[in-house]
C-alpha positions as CSV (number, residue, x, y, z in Angstrom):
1,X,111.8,64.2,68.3
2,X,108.4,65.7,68.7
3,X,108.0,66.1,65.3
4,X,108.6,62.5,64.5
5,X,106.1,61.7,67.6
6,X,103.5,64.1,65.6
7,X,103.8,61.8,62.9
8,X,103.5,58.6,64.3
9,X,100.5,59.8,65.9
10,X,99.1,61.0,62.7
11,X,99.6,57.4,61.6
12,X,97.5,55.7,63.8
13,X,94.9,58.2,63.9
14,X,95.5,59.5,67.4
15,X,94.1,63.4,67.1
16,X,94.7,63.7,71.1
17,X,98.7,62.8,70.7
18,X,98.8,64.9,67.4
19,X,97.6,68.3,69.6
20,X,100.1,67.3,72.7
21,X,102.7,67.3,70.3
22,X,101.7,70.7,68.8
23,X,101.0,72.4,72.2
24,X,104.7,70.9,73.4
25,X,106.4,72.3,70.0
26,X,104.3,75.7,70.0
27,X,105.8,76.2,73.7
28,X,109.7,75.6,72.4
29,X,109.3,78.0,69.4
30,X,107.8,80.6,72.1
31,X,110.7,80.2,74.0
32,X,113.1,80.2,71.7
33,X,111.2,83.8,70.7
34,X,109.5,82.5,67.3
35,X,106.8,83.9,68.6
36,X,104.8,84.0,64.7
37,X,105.7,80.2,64.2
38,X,104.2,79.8,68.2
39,X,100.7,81.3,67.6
40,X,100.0,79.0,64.8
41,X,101.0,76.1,66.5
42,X,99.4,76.9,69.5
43,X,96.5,78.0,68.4
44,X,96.0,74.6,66.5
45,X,96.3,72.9,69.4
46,X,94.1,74.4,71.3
47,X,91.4,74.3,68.8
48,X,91.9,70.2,68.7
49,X,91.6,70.3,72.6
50,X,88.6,71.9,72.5
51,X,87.0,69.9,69.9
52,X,87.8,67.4,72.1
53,X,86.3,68.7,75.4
54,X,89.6,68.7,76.8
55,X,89.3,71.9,78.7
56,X,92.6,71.9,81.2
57,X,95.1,72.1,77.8
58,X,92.5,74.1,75.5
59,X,93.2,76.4,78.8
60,X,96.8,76.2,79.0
61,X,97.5,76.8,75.2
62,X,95.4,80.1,76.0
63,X,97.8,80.8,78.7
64,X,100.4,80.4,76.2
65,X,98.4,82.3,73.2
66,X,97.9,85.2,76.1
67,X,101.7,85.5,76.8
68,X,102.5,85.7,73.0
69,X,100.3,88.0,72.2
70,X,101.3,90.4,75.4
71,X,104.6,90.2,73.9
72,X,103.5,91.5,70.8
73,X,101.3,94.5,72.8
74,X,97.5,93.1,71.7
75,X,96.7,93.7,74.7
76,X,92.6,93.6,73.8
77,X,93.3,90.3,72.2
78,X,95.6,89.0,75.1
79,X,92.5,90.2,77.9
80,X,89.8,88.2,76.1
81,X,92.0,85.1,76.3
82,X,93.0,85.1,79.6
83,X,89.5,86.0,81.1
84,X,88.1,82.6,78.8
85,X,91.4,80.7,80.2
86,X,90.7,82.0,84.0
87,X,86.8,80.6,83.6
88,X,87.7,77.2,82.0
89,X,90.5,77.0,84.8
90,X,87.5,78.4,87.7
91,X,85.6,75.4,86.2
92,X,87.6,72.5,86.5
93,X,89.0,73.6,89.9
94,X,93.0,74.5,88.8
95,X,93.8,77.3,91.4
96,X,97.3,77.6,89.6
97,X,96.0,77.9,86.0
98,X,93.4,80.8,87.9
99,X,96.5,82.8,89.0
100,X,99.1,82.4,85.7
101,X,95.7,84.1,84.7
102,X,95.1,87.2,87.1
103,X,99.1,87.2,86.7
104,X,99.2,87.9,83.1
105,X,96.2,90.4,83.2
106,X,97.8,92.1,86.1
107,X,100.8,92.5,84.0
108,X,98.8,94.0,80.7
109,X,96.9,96.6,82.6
110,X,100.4,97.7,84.0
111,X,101.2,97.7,80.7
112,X,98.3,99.8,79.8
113,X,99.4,102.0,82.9
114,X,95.7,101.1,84.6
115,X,97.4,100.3,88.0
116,X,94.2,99.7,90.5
117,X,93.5,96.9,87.8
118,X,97.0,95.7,87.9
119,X,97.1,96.0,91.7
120,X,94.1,94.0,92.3
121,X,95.1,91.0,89.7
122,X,98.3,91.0,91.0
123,X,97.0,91.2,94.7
124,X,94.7,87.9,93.9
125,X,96.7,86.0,91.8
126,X,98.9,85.8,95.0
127,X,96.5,84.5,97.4
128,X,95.8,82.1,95.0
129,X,99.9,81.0,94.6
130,X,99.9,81.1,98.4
131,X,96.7,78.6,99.0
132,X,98.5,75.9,96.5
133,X,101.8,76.7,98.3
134,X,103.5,78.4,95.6
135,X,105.8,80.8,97.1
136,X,108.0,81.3,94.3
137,X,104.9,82.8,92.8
138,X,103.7,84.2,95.8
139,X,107.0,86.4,95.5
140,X,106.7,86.8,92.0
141,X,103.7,88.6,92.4
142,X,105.5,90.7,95.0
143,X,108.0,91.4,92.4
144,X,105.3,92.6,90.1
145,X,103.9,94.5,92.7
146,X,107.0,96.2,93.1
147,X,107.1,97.3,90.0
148,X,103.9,98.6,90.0
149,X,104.5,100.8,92.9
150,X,107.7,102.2,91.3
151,X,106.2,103.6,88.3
152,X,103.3,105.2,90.5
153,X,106.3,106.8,92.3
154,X,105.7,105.2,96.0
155,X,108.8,104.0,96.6
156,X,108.5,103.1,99.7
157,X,105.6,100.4,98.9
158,X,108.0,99.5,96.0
159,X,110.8,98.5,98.6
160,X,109.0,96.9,101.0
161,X,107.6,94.8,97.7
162,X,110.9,93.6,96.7
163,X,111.9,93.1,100.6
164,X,109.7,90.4,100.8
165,X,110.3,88.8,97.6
166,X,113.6,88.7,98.4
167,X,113.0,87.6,101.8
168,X,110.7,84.5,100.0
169,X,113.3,83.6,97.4
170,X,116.1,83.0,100.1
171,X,114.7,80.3,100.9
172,X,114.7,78.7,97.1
173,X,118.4,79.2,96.3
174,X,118.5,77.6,93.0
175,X,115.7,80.0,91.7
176,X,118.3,82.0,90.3
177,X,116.2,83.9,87.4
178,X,113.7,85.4,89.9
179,X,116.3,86.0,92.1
180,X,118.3,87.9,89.8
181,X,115.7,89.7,87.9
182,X,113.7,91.2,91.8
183,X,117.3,92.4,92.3
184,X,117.6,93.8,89.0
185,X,114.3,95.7,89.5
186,X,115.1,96.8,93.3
187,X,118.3,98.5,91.3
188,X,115.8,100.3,88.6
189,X,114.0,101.5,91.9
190,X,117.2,102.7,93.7
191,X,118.0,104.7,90.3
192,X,114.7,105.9,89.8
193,X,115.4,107.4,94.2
194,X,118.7,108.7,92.4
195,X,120.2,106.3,95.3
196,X,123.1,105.5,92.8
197,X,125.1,103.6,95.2
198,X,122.0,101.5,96.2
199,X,121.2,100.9,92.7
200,X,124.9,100.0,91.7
201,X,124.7,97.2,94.7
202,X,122.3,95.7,93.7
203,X,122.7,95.4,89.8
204,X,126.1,94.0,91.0
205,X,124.6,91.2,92.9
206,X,121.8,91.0,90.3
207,X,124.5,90.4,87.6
208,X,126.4,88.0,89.6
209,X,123.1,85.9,90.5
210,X,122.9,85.4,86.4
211,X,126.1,85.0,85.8
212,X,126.4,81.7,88.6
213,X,123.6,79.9,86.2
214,X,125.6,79.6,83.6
215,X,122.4,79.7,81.1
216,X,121.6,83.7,81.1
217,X,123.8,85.3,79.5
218,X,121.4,87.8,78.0
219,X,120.1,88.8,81.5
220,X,123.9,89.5,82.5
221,X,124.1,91.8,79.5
222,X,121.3,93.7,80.6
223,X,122.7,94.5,84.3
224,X,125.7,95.5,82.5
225,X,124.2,97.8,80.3
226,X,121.9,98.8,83.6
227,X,125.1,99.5,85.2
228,X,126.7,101.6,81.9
229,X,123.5,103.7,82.7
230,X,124.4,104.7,85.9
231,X,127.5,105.4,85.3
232,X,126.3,108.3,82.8
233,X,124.0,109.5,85.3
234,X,126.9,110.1,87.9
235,X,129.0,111.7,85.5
236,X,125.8,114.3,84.4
């Protein structure tokens, strides 16, 4: 369908409607992982919106281009991208677009294992979410936080991180992805405190949060293979 819609809009010589359709196609193929196929598309798209001055989606294809190429671990590449997406979002006023920015740049220098960086993008991008009222951000960026603090070894920041995600989500029950994936993590942090029967609790719950979607199957594979791991590490 967006194809055809491309092509209509080719017809009657309406550029703006040809790079909407690209930008919308670019984000299904980077979905669906055809990440290659993505860039190009993307990256077309946001060339036409800037030709055009149209700086909110030349920003958001950025956004995409930057989680792409993060994906891909050019992370140099990714940086530059999301610092130009974060000005032309400062410019036009678009808190949200400001923190999906600071978001993704918390996560590279995490990544990268620069964790003051990460804390502090992390930090910001969630008093931006929490201005707007995004609290399913807001405890994203907990989540991330969490994260952060388990690989630095302070576990007990890590737990009180995924605490109050937790305590956030409950209040956004059909969120079942992020619900699923901060209890996933909270197990990784339980295993890492060789809590075992912590962790197996809550890879349990994190597995049955997936598997009531009905759509992600691929994340309920993953707590069972999480949940394989422990196994071993009892038996060792």
């Amino acid at each position: 369908m967006i194809s055809e819609a491309q092509q209509l809009f080719q017809k009657i010589g309406n550029e703006l409607g040809v790079a909407e359709c690209l930008q919308r196609l670019g984000d299904i193929y980077r979905v669906q992982g055809r990440n290659d196929e993505a860039i190009k598309i993307i990256s077309d798209a946001q060339e036409q919106f800037q030709s055009f001055g149209n700086q909110r989606q030349a920003a958001e294809c950025l956004l995409s281009l930057g989680r792409l190429n993060r994906r891909q671990g050019k992370y140099d590449e990714t940086t530059g991208m999301m610092m130009k997406a974060q000005k032309q979002f400062e410019e036009i006023g678009d808190r949200r677009g400001v923190a999906d920015c600071l978001q993704i740049l918390g996560c590279i220098y995490r990544d990268q294992a620069h964790y003051d960086e990460a804390f502090n993008m992390f930090s910001n991008a969630q008093m931006q979410y929490q201005i707007i009222g995004r609290i399913v951000d807001v405890a994203w960026c907990h989540q991330y936080l969490g994260i952060t603090y388990r690989l630095q070894g302070q576990y007990e920041k890590a737990k009180e991180a995924f605490t109050e995600a937790l305590e956030l989500l409950k209040g956004f029950p059909g969120e079942k992805y992020y619900i699923g994936w901060t209890l996933l993590e909270f197990g990784h942090l339980f295993f890492d405190m060789k809590d075992f029967v912590e962790a197996r609790r809550r890879y349990g719950e994190a597995r049955n949060v997936f598997d009531s979607h009905g759509q992600l199957e691929k994340d309920v594979d993953r707590c069972s293979r999480a949940l394989a791991k422990l196994d071993e590490a009892i038996k060792q």
